[in-house]
C-alpha positions as CSV (number, residue, x, y, z in Angstrom):
1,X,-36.6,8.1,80.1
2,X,-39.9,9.3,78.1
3,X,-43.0,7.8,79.8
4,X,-45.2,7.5,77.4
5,X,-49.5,8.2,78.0
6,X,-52.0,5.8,76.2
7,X,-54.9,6.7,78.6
8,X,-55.9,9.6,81.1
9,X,-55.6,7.4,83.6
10,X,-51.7,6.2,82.4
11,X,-51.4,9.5,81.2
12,X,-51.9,11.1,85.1
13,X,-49.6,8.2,86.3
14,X,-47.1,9.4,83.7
15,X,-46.9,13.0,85.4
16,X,-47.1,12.1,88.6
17,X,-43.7,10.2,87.8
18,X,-41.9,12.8,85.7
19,X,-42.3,15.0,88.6
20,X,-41.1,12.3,91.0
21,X,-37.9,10.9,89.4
22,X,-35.0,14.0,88.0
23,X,-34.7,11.5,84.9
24,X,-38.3,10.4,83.9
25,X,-40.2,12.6,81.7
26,X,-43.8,12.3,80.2
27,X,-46.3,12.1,77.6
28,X,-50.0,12.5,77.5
29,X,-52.8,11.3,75.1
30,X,-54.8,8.4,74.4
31,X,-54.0,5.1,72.5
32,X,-56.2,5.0,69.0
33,X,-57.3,1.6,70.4
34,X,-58.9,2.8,74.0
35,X,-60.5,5.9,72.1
36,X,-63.7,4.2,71.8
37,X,-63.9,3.7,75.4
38,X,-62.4,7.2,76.2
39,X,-64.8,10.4,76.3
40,X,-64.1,13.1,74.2
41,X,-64.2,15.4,77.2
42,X,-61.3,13.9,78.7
43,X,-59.2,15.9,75.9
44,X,-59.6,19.2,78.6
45,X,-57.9,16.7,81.4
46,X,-55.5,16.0,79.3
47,X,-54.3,19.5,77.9
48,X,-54.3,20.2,81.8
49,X,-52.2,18.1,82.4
50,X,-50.2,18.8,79.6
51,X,-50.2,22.5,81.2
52,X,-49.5,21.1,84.4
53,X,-45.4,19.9,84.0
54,X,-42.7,21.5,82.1
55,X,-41.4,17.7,82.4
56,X,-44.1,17.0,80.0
57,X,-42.8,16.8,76.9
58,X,-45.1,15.6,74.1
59,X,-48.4,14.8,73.0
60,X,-49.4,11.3,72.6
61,X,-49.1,8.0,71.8
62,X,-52.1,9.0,69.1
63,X,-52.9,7.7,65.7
64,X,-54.7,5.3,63.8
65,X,-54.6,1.4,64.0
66,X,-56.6,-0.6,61.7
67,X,-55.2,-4.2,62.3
68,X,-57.0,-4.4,66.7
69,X,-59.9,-2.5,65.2
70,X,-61.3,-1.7,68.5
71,X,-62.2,1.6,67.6
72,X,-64.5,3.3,64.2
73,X,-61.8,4.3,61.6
74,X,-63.8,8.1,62.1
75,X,-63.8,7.8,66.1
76,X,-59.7,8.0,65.7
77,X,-59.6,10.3,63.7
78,X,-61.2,12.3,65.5
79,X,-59.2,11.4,68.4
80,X,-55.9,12.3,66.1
81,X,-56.6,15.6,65.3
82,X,-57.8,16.7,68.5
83,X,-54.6,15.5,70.1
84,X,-52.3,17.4,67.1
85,X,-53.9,20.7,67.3
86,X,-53.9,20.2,71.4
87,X,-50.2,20.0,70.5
88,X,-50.2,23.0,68.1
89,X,-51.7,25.1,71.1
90,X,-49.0,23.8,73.6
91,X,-46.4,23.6,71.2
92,X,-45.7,20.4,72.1
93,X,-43.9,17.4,69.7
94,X,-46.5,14.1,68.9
95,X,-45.9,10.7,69.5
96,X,-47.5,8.9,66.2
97,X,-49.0,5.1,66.3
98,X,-49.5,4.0,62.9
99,X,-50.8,-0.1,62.0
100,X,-52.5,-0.5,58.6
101,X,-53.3,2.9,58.3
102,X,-49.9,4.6,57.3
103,X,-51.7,6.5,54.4
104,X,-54.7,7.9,56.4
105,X,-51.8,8.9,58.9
106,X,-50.3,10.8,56.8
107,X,-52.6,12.7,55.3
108,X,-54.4,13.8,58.3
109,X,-50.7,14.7,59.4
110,X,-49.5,16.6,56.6
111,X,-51.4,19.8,57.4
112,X,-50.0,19.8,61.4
113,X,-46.5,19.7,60.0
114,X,-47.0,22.6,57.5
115,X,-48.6,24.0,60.3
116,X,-45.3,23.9,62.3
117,X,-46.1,20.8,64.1
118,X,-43.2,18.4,64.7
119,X,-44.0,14.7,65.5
120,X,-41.7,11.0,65.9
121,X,-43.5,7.5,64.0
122,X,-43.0,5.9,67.2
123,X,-42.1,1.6,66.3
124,X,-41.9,3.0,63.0
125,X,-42.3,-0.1,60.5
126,X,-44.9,-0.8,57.1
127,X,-45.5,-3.9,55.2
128,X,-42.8,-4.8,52.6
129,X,-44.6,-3.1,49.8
130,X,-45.9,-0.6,51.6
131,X,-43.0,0.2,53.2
132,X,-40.5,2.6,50.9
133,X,-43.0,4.7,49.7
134,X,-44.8,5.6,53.2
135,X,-41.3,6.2,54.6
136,X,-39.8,8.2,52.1
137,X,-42.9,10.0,52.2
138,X,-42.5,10.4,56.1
139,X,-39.2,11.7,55.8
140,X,-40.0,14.3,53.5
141,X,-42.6,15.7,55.6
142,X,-40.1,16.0,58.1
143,X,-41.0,13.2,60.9
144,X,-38.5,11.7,62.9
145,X,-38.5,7.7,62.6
146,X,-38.5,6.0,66.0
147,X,-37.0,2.5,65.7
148,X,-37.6,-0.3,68.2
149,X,-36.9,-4.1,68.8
150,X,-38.8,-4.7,65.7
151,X,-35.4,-4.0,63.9
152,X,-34.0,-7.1,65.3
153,X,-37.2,-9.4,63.4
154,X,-35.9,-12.2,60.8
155,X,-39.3,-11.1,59.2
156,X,-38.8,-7.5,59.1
157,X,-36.1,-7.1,56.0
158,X,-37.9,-4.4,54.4
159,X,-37.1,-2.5,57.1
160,X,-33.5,-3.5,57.4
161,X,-33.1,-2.4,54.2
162,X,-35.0,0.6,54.8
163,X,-32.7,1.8,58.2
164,X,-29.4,3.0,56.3
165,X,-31.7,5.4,54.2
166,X,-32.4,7.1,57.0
167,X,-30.8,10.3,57.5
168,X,-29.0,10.5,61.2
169,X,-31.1,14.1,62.0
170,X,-34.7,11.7,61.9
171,X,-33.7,8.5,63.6
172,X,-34.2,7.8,67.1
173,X,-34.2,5.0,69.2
174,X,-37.1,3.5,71.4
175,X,-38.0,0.2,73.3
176,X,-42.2,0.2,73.3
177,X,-41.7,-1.4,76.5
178,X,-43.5,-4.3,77.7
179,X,-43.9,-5.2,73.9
180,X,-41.5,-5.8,70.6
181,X,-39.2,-7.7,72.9
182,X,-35.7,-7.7,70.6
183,X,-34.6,-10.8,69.2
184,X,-33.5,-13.1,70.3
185,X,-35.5,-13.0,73.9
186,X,-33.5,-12.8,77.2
187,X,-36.7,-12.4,79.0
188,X,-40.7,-12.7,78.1
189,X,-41.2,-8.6,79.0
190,X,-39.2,-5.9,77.1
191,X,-37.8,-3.2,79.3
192,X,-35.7,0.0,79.1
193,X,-32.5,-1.8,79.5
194,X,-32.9,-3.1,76.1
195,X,-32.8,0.1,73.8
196,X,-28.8,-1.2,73.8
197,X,-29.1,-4.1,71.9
198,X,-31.3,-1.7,69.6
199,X,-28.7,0.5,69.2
200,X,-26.2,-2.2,68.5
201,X,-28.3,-3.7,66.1
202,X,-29.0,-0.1,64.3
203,X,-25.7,0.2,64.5
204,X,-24.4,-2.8,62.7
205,X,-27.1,-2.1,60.0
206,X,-26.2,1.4,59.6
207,X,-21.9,0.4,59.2
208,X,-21.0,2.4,62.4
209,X,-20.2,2.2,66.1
210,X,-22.7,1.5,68.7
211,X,-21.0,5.1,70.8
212,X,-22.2,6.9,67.0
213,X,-25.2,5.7,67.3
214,X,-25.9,6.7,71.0
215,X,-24.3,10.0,70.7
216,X,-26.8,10.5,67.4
217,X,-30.3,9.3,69.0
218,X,-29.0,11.7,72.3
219,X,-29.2,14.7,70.9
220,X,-31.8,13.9,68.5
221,X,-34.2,13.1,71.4
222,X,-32.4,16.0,73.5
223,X,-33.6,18.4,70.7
224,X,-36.7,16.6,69.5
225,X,-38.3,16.6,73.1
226,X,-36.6,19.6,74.3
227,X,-34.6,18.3,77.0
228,X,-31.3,19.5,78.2
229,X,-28.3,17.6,77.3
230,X,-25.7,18.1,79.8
231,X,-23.1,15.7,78.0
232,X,-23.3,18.3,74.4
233,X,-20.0,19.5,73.6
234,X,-20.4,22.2,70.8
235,X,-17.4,23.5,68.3
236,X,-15.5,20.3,68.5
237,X,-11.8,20.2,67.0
238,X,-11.3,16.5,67.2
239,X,-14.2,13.8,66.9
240,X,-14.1,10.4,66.5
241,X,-16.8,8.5,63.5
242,X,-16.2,4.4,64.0
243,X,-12.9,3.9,64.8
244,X,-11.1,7.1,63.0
245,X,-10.4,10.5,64.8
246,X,-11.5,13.6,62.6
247,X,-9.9,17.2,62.7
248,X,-11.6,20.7,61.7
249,X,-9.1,23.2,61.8
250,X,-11.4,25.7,60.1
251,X,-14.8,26.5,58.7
252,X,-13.6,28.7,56.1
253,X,-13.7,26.8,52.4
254,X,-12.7,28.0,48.5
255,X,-15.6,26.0,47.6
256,X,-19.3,26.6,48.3
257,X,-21.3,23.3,47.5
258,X,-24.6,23.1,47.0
259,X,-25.1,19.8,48.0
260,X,-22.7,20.4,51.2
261,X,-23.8,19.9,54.6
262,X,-23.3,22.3,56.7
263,X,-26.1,24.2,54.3
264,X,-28.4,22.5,56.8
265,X,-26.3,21.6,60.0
266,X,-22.6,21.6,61.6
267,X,-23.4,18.6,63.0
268,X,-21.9,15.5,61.9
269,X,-23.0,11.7,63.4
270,X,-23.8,13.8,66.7
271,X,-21.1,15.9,66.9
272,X,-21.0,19.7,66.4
273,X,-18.6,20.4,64.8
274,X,-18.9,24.2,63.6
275,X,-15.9,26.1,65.7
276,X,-15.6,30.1,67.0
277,X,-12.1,30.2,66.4
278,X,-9.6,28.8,64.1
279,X,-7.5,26.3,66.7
280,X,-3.7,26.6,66.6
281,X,-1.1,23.4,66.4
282,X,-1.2,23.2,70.5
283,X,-5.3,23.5,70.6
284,X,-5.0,20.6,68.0
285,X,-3.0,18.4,69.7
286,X,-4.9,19.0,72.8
287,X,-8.6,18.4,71.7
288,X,-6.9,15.0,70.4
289,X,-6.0,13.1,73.7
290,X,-4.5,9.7,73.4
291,X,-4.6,8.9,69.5
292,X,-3.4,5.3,69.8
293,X,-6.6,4.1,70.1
294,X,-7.7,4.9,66.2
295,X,-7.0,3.5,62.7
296,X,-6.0,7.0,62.0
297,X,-6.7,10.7,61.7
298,X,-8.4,12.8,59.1
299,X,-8.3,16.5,59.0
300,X,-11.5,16.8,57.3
301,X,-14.3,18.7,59.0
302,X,-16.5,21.5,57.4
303,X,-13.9,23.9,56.0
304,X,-11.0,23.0,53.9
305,X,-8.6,21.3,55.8
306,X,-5.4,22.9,53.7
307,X,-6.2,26.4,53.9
308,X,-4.5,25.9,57.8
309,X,-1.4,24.5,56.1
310,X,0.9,25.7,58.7
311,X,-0.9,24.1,61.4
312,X,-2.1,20.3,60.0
313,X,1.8,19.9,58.7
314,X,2.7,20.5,62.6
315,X,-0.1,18.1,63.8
316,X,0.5,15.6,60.9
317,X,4.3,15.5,61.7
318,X,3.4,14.1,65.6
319,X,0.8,11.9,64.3
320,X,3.6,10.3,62.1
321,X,6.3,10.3,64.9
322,X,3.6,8.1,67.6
323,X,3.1,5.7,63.7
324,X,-0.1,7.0,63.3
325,X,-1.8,6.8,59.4
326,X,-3.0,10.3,58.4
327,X,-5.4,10.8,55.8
328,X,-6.1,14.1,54.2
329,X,-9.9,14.9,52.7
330,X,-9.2,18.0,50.6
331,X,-11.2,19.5,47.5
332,X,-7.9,19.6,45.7
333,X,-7.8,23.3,45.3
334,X,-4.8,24.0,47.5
335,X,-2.4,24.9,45.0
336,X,-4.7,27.5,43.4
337,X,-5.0,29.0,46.7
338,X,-1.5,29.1,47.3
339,X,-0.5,29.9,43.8
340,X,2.1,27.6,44.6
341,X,2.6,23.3,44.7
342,X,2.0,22.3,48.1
343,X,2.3,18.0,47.2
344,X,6.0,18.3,47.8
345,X,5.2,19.3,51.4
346,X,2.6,16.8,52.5
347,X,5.0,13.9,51.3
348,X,5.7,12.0,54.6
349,X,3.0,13.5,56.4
350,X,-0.1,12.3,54.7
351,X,-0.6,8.7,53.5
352,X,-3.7,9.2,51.9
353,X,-5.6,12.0,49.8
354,X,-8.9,12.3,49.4
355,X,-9.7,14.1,46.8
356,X,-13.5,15.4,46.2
357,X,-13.4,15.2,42.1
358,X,-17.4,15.3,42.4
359,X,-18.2,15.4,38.6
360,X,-16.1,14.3,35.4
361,X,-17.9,17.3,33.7
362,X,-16.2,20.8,34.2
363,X,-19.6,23.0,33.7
364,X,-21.0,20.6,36.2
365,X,-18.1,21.2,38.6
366,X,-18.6,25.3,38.3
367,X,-22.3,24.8,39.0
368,X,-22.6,22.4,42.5
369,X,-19.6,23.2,43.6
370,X,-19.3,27.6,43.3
371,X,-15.4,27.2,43.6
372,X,-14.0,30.4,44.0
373,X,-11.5,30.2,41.5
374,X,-14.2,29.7,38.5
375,X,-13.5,28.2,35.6
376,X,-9.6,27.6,36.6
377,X,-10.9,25.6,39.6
378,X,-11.4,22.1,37.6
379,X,-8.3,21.8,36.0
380,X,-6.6,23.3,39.1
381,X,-7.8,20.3,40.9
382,X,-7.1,17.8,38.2
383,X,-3.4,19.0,38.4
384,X,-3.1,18.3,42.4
385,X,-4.7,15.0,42.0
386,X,-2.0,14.1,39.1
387,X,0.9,15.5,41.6
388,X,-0.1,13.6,44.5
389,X,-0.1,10.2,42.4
390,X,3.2,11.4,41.2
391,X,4.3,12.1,44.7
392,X,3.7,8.3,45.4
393,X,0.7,9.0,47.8
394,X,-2.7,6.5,48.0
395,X,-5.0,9.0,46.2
396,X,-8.3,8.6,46.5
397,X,-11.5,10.3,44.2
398,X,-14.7,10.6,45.3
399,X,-18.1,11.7,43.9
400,X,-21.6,12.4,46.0
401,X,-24.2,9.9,45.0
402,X,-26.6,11.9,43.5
403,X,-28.7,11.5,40.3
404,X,-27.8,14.3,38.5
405,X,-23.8,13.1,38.9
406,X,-22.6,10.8,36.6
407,X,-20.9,8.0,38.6
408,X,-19.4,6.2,36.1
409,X,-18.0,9.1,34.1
410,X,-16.3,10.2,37.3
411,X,-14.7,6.6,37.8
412,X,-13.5,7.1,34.5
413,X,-12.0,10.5,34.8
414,X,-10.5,9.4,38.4
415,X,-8.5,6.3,36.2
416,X,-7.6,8.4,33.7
417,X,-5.9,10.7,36.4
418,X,-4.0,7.4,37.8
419,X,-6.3,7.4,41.0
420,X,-8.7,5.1,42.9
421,X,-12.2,5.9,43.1
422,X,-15.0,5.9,45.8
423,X,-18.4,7.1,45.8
424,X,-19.3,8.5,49.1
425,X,-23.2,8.8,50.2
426,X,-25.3,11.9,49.7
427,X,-27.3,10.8,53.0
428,X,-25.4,12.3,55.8
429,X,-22.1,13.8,56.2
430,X,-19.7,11.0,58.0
């Protein structure tokens, strides 16, 4: 739990707890709607107290409201930059209010994150029009998106629509308790408790599980406010997205995408999944527990799942013994990298290919994807998607969602190669 500050006086009470309770931590600064009764002295109090915890981890609330108005436009400012370059000097995150001032806000922000600043839009929300263009804006500057009870408002579709856009390395979760009680009400004061029917509801709006969600916002907020996260499990071989079970057997791929990634992160919907050794058959079977409890399993992960042939053929054959479905994600290069057909052998073991096809144009192909096998490397995979429809197995093409990709000439390049198509989103990996 993050107390938050709006006041010396909160702020001090905010410490004082942190250093009390093993699971509180704390926040200093001062509400843009008591700086006009708040002297600009205090700011020394307050970077001592800052000083004073290492369980104080952030500066803020700060910002600038318009709509109370209980403070000059100029007196908040003020207020706001003195807080972000205390937080430059500490090297300290900032908790951001922003209400009918989103522009303002972000311009007096801008130069704090080129600076090297880092900072949350706590009960992060716009008007309707406003709303797209300040958070797209937000996002490229880097800010992480704090999303309360407000999600749960009839009135608040802009931001509904808004939510899936987000990618999972800027969301976080928060409750602004005593306010922006969820909807509907089980009680007249928000509390705590209630970031659950927040995540539920981010959840349902975002097309995953409630545990994906909670596993994301942890270790954003573990990394965002520097706290340890004692439940992290790094290099993961099996992890589960909804209700699948994914396998990485390797982080080695014939394929270097531009628009992959792991160019960024090995972490996918919270998990990391970037491993230190290539796991054998046993390792496999063993990360996976009790599989009985998924719709199925999909070697996937950051490498190329294929290049371990040996090994997903052994863990595909007890998948199929316990009835499990099996679905292969693959960039269809296999039998270039083998220099032999490999379709014959997954035939029984895999119900389902998915094939990343990408482009219908070969130039384009060679340019975002950097296959190591050239210009050979299109047809090559054109070829394995043909044999696996000739093998009788579901085979499925997909393309990213970008705007330089032609989405419709890939749909008709996946029917012309007798496959069903799917256009998967360029937003996060998962």
């Amino acid at each position: 739990m993050i107390s938050v500050g709006t006041s010396l006086e909160s702020s001090r009470k905010c410490v004082t707890h942190a250093q009390k309770y093993i699971n509180v931590y704390a926040t200093v600064g001062v509400h843009p709607n008591d700086t006009a009764v708040t002297d600009f002295s205090d700011m020394e109090e307050l970077k001592q107290l800052a000083k004073s915890s290492q369980r104080v981890v952030a500066i803020g609330e700060t910002g600038l409201d318009y709509y109370r108005d209980r403070a000059a436009p100029e007196v908040q400012k003020k207020w706001l930059e003195q807080h972000l370059a205390l937080a430059l000097e500490l090297n300290l995150p900032v908790i951001l209010h922003a209400r009918k001032s989103e522009h303002d806000l972000l311009d007096l922000v801008y130069p704090f994150i080129q600076a090297g600043g880092s900072a949350v839009w706590h009960c992060f929300t716009a008007g309707k029009k406003l709303l797209p263009e300040v958070g797209e804006k937000a996002l490229s500057m880097g800010l992480m998106l704090g999303i309360g009870g407000v999600i749960t408002f009839e009135d608040q579709q802009a931001l509904r629509e808004f939510l899936p856009l987000i990618p999972d390395k800027h969301l976080l979760l928060e409750t602004d308790s005593p306010f922006l009680n969820p909807r509907p009400r089980v009680s007249d004061r928000n509390d705590p408790l209630q970031t659950v029917r927040i995540a539920e509801e981010v959840a349902r709006l975002r097309g995953v599980t409630l545990e994906d969600i909670a596993r994301v916002t942890t270790r954003n907020a573990c990394a965002f406010f520097r706290m340890y996260d004692e439940t992290e499990e790094k290099g993961k071989i099996a992890y589960a997205i909804r209700n699948s079970l994914y396998i990485a057997l390797t982080n080695d791929c014939t394929n270097n995408c531009e628009f992959c990634a792991r160019n960024q992160s090995y972490v996918v919907k919270g998990h990391d999944i970037k491993l230190d050794h290539e796991p054998s058959a046993a390792e496999v079977l063993a990360a996976m527990g009790d599989v009985s409890k998924y719709d199925e399993v999909v070697f996937c992960g950051f490498g190329e799942p294929t290049m371990r042939l040996e090994v997903l053929k052994t863990v595909a054959a007890q998948m199929k013994q316990q009835g499990q479905t099996v679905r292969l994600n693959t960039n269809g290069l296999s039998n270039l990298y083998y220099q032999r057909d490999i379709v014959p052998e997954l035939v029984g073991l895999v119900d389902v290919v998915s094939v990343s096809l990408n482009t219908a144009d070969p130039a384009q192909y060679r340019q975002m994807c950097r296959p190591r096998f050239g210009e050979a490397a299109y047809e090559g995979m054109c070829e394995f998607i043909r044999a696996c429809v000739a093998a009788g197995l579901k085979t499925v093409c997909t393309a990213v969602e970008m705007p330089e990709i032609d989405l419709a000439a890939a749909r008709r390049k996946t029917a012309e190669l007798g496959a069903e198509f799917r256009a998967r989103s360029y937003v996060d990996a998962g």
